[in-house]
Steps between C-alpha positions, in 0.01 A plus 500: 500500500710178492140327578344622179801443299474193614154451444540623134743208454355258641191608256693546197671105513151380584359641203806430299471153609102462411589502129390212318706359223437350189543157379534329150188357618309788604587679135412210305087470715493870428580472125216211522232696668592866261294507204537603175279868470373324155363254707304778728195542323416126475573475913307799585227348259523156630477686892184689399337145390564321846405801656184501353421145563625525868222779529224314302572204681430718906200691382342164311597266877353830695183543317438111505619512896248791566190266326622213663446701833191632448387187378622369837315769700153464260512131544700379772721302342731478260422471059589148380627613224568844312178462272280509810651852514349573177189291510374704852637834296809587767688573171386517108768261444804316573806685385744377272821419640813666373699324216644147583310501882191363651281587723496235791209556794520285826115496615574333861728838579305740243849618390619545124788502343653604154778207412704365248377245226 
């Protein structure tokens, strides 16, 4: 019995103890980071755009990755460029990169890569 009540103490002061407490400085990065619900639709709308140019930007570098293998396997060797990939019809044509990107191919590694103008 005393080893349980004991036990329960010891449990309750750890727990009490765990507690973290707030600072002027803590309140005043939450009050930063809170937004105003007006704000929310323009956010969410804002999150929906850079979602959909984080997904056009993996299916555009998979699709070219995919030609640029089986241009590999065809031909043993890498394309020199991306319009060989369209010239031997691997793809109809290059795809355009999302909005303020470009499309950048390295033809000694075969690799590409979606990055920042």
């Amino acid at each position: 019995m005393k080893t349980s009540c004991l036990f329960s103490l010891a449990l309750a002061a750890l727990l009490v103890g765990c507690g973290k407490e707030t600072t002027p400085s803590d309140q005043s990065t939450n009050a930063a980071t809170s937004s105003n619900p007006l704000d929310a639709p323009g956010q969410y709308l804002g999150g929906l755009a850079k979602g959909q140019q984080n997904a056009v930007k993996t299916v555009d570098t998979t699709s070219l990755n995919q030609a640029i293998q089986l241009f590999q396997v065809d031909k043993g060797r890498y394309p020199k460029d991306l319009n060989e990939l369209v010239s031997e019809k691997f793809i109809p044509k290059i795809p355009e990169p999302p909005a303020g990107m470009k499309i950048t191919y390295d033809a000694s590694s075969g690799t590409v890569k979606i990055v920042k103008q």
